[in-house]
Structure formats: structure tokens, C-alpha cells
MARBA-3410 file (N, C-alpha, C, O; in Angstrom, 1 decimal):
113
87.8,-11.3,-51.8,88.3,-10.8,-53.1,89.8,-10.8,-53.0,90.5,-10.2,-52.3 ~ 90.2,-11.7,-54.0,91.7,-12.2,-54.0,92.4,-10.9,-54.7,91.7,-9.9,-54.8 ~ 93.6,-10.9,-55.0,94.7,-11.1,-54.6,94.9,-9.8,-53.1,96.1,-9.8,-52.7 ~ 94.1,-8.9,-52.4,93.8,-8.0,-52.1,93.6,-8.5,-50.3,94.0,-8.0,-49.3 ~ 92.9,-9.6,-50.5,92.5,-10.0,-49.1,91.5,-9.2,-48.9,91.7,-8.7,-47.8
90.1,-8.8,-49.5,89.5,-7.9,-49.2,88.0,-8.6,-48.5,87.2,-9.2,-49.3 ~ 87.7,-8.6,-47.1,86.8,-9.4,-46.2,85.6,-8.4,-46.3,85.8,-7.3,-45.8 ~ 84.6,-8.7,-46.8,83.0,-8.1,-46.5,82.3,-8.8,-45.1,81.8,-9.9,-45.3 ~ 82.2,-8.1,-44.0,81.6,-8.3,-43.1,79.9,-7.7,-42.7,79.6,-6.9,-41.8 ~ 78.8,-8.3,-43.7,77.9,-7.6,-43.7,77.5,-7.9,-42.3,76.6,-7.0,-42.0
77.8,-8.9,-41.1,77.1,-8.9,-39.8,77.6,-8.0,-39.0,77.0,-7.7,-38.0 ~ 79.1,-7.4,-39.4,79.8,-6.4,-38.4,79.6,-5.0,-39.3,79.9,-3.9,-38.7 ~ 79.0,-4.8,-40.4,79.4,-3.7,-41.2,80.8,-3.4,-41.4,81.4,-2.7,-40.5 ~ 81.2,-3.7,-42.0,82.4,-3.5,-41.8,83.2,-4.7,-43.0,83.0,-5.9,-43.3 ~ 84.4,-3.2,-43.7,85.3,-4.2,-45.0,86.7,-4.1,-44.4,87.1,-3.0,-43.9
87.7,-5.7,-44.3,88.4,-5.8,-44.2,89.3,-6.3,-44.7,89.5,-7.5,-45.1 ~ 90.6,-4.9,-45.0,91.1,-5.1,-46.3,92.9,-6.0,-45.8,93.9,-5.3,-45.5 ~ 92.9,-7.2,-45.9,93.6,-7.5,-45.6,94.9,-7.3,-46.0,95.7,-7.7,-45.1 ~ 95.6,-6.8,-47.2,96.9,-6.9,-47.7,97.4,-5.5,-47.4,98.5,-5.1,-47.8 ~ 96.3,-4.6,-46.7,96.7,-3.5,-45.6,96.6,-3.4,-44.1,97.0,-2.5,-43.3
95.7,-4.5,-44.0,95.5,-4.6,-42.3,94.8,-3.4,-42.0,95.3,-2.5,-41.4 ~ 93.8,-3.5,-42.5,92.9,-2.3,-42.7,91.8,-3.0,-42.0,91.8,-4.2,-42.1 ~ 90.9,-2.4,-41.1,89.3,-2.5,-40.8,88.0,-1.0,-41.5,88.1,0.2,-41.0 ~ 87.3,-1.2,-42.1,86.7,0.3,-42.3,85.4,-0.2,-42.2,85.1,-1.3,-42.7 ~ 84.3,0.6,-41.5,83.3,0.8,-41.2,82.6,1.2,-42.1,82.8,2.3,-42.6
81.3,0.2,-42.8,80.2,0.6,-43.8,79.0,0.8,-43.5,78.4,0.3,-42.5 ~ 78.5,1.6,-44.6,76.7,1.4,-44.6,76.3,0.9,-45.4,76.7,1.1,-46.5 ~ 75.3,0.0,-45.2,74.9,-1.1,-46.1,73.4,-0.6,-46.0,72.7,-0.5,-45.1 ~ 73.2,-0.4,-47.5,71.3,0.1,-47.7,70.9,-0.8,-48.6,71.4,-1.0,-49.7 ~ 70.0,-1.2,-48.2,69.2,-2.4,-49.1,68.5,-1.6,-50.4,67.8,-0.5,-50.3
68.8,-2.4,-51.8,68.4,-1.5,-52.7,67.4,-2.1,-53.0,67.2,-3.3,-52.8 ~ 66.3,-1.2,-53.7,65.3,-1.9,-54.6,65.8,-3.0,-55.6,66.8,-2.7,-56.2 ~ 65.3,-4.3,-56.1,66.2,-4.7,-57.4,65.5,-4.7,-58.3,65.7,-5.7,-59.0 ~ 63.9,-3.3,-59.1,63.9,-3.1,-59.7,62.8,-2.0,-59.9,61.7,-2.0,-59.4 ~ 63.3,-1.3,-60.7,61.8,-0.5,-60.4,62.1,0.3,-62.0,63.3,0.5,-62.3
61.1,0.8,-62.9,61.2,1.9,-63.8,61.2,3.0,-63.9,60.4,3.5,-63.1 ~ 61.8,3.9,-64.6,61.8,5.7,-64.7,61.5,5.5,-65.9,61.8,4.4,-66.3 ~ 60.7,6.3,-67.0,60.8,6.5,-67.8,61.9,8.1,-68.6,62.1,9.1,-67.9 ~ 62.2,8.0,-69.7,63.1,9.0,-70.1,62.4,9.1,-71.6,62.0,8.3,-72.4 ~ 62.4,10.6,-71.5,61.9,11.2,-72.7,63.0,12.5,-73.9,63.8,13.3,-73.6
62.7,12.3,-74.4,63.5,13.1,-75.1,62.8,14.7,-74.8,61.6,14.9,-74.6 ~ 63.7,15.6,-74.9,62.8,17.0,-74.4,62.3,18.1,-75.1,61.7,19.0,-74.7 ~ 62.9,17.8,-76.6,62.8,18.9,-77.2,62.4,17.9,-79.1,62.4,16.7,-79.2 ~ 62.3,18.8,-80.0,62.1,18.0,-81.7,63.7,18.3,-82.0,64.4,19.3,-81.9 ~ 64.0,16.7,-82.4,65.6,16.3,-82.7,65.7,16.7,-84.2,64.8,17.5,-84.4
66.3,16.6,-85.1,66.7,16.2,-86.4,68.0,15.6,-86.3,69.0,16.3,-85.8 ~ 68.2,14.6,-86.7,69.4,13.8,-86.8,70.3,13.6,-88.2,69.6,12.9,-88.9 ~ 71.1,13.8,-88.6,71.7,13.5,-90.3,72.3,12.5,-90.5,73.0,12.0,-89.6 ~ 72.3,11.8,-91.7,72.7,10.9,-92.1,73.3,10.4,-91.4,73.5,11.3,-90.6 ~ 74.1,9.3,-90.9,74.8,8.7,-90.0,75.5,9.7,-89.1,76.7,9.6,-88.8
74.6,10.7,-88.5,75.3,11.7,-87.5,74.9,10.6,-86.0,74.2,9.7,-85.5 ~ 76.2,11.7,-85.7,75.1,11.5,-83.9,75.2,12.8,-83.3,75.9,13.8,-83.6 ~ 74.4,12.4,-82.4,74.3,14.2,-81.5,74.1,13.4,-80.2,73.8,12.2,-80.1 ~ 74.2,14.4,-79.1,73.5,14.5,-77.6,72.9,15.3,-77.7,73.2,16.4,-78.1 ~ 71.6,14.9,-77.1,70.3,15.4,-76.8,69.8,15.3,-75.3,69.8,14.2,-74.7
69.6,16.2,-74.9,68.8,16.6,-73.5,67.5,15.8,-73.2,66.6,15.8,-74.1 ~ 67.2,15.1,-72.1,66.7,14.6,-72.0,65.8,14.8,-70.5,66.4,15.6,-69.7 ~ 64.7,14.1,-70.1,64.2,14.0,-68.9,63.5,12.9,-68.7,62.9,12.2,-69.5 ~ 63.8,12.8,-66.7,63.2,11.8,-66.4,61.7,12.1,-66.0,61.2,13.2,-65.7 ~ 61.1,11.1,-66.2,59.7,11.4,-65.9,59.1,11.3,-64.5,58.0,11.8,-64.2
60.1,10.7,-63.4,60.1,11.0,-61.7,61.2,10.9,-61.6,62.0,10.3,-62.3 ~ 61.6,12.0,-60.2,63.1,12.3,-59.9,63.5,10.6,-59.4,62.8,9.6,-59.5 ~ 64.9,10.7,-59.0,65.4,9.2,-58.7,66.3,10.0,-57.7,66.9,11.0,-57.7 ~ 66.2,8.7,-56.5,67.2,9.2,-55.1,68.7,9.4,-55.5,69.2,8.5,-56.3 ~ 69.2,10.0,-55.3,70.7,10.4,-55.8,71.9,9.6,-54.8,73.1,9.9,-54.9
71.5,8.9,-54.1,72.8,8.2,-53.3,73.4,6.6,-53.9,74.3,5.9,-53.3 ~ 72.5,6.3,-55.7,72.7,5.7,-56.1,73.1,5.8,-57.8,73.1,6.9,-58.4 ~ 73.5,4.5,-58.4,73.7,4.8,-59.8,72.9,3.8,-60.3,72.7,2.9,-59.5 ~ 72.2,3.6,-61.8,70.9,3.4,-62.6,71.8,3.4,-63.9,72.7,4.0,-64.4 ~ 70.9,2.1,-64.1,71.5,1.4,-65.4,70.2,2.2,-66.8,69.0,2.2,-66.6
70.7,2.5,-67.7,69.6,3.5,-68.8,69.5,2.3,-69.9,70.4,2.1,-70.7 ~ 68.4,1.6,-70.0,68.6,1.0,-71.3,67.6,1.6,-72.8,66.5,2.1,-72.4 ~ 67.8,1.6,-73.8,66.9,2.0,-74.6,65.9,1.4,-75.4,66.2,0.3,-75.9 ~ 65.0,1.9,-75.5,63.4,1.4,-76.2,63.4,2.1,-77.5,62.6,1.6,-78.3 ~ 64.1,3.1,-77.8,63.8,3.2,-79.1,64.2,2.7,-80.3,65.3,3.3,-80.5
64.1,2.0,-81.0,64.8,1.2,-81.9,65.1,1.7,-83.5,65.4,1.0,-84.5 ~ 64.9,3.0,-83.5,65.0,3.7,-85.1,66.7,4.5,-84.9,67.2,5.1,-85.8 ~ 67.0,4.3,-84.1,68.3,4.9,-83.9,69.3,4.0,-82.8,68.8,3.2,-82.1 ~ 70.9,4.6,-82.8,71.7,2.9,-82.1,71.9,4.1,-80.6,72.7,5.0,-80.5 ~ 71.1,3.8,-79.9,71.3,4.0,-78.1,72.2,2.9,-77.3,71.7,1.8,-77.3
73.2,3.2,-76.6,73.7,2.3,-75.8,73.6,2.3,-74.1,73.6,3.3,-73.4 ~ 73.4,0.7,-73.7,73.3,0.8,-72.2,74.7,1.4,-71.6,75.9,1.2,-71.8 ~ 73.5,2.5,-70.4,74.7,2.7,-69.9,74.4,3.1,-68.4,73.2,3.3,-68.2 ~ 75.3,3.4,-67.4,75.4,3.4,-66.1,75.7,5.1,-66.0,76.7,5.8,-66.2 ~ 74.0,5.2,-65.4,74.0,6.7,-64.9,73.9,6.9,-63.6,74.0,6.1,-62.8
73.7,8.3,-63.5,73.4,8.7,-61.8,72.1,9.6,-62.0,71.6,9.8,-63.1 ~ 71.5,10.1,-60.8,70.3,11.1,-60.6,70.4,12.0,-61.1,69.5,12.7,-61.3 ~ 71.7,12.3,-61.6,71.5,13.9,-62.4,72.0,14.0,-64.2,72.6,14.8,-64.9 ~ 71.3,12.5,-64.6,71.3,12.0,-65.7,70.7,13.6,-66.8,69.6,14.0,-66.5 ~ 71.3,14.4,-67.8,70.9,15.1,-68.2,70.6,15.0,-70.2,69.8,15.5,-71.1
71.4,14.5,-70.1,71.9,14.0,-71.9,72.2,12.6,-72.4,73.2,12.0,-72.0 ~ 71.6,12.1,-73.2,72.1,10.8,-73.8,72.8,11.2,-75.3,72.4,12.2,-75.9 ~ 73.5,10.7,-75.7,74.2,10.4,-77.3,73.6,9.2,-77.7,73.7,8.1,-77.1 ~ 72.9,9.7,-78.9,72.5,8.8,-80.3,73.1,8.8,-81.4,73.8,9.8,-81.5 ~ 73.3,8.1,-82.5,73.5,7.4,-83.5,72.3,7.1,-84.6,71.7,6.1,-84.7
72.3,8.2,-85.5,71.8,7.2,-86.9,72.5,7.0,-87.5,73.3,7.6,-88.2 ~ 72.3,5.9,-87.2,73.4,4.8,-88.4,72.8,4.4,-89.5,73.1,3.3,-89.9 ~ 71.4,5.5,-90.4,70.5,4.8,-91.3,71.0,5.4,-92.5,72.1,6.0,-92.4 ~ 70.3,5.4,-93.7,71.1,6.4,-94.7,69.9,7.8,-95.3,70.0,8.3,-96.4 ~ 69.0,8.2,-94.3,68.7,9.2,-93.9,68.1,9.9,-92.9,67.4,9.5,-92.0
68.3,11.3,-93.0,67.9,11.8,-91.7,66.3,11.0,-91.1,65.3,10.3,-91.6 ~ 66.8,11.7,-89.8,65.8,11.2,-88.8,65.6,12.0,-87.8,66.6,12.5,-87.1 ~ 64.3,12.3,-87.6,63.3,13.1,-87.0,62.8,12.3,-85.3,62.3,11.2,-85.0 ~ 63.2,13.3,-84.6,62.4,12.5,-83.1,61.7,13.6,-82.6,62.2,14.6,-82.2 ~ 60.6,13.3,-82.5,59.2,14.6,-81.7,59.7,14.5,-80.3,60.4,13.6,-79.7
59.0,15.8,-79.6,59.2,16.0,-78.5,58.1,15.2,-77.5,56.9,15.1,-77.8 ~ 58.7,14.7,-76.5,58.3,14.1,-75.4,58.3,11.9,-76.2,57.4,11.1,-75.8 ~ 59.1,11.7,-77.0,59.6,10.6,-76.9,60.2,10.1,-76.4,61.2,10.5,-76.0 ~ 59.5,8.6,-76.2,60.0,8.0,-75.1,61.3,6.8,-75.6,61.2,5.8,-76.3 ~ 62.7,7.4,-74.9,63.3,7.0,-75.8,64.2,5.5,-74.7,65.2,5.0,-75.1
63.5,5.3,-73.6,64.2,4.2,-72.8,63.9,4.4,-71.3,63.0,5.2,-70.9 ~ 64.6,3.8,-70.5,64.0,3.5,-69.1,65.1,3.7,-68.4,66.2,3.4,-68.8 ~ 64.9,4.2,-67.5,66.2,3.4,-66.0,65.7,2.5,-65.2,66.4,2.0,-64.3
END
């Protein structure tokens, strides 16, 4: 990685940052490259006219915390955006952008990690 000089040595473990003459020692954990969480909404929403709110949410199995998880959304009655969480994901922000209120029941499934 240019202009940095930055050397990934996955056979030594080890990043070598050359435009410091740096050596630093890593751990390298092989990740899953895919697996699903589901996410539910936790409580009955009401939404207003082109409001948004954050709303509390849960995952449906805990997730290892030494990583970060991409959230995309499934619900399509309201504008959810992808975004890059961690394990102690607690709240997402929605958007109706419709020209009336909107209603979400509890235990909707409103997207995945």
C-alpha cells in the first residue's frame, strides 16, 4: 500500500510499515465470509409523516465481538440504510419518506447482519 510503504507479511505475521521503518507483529483470524443474524425491531413503532426516529432493536443470536458486521435491510416500507456495526449493535435510524404515518409491530423483522 503506496504512498506509505505499508508490507503485509501474512507468512511472518507481521505489517511492515516502511516510510517508518516500522516492523509490528499481528494476529490474523480467519473470518467466516458469511453467515446471517437476524434483527428485529423490539417494541410497536409509530412513525410520522416523513419523520425518522431510532428505534431499539435486537439481535436474534449474540455475535462474537472481536469483529465488525455489515446490517443490511429487508424491510422495504420505510428508507433503512447499510451500515457497518459491531456486537453491541443496539439502535438503527429509519426514515418514512411516505406521505403517511407508519406503523411497525413488535418483533419485526426489519434486516440481517
Amino acid at each position: 500500500m503506496t504512498p506509505e510503504k505499508i508490507f503485509l507479511n501474512f507468512k511472518n505475521k507481521t505489517v511492515i510499515i516502511g516510510s517508518c521503518n516500522v516492523e509490528i507483529d499481528v494476529t490474523i483470524i480467519l473470518k467466516s465470509v458469511y453467515f446471517c443474524k437476524l434483527l428485529f425491531c423490539q417494541s410497536r413503532i409509530t412513525i410520522l409523516v416523513y419523520g425518522n426516529i431510532r428505534i431499539s432493536v435486537e439481535i436474534y443470536k449474540s455475535l462474537p465481538n472481536d469483529r465488525d458486521y455489515i446490517f443490511e435491510f429487508k424491510y422495504n416500507r420505510v428508507s433503512l440504510f447499510i451500515s457497518v456495526v459491531d456486537a453491541n449493535l443496539s439502535f438503527i435510524n429509519i426514515i418514512n419518506d411516505t406521505e403517511s404515518s407508519l406503523i411497525i409491530s413488535v418483533r419485526t423483522r426489519l434486516g440481517e447482519i
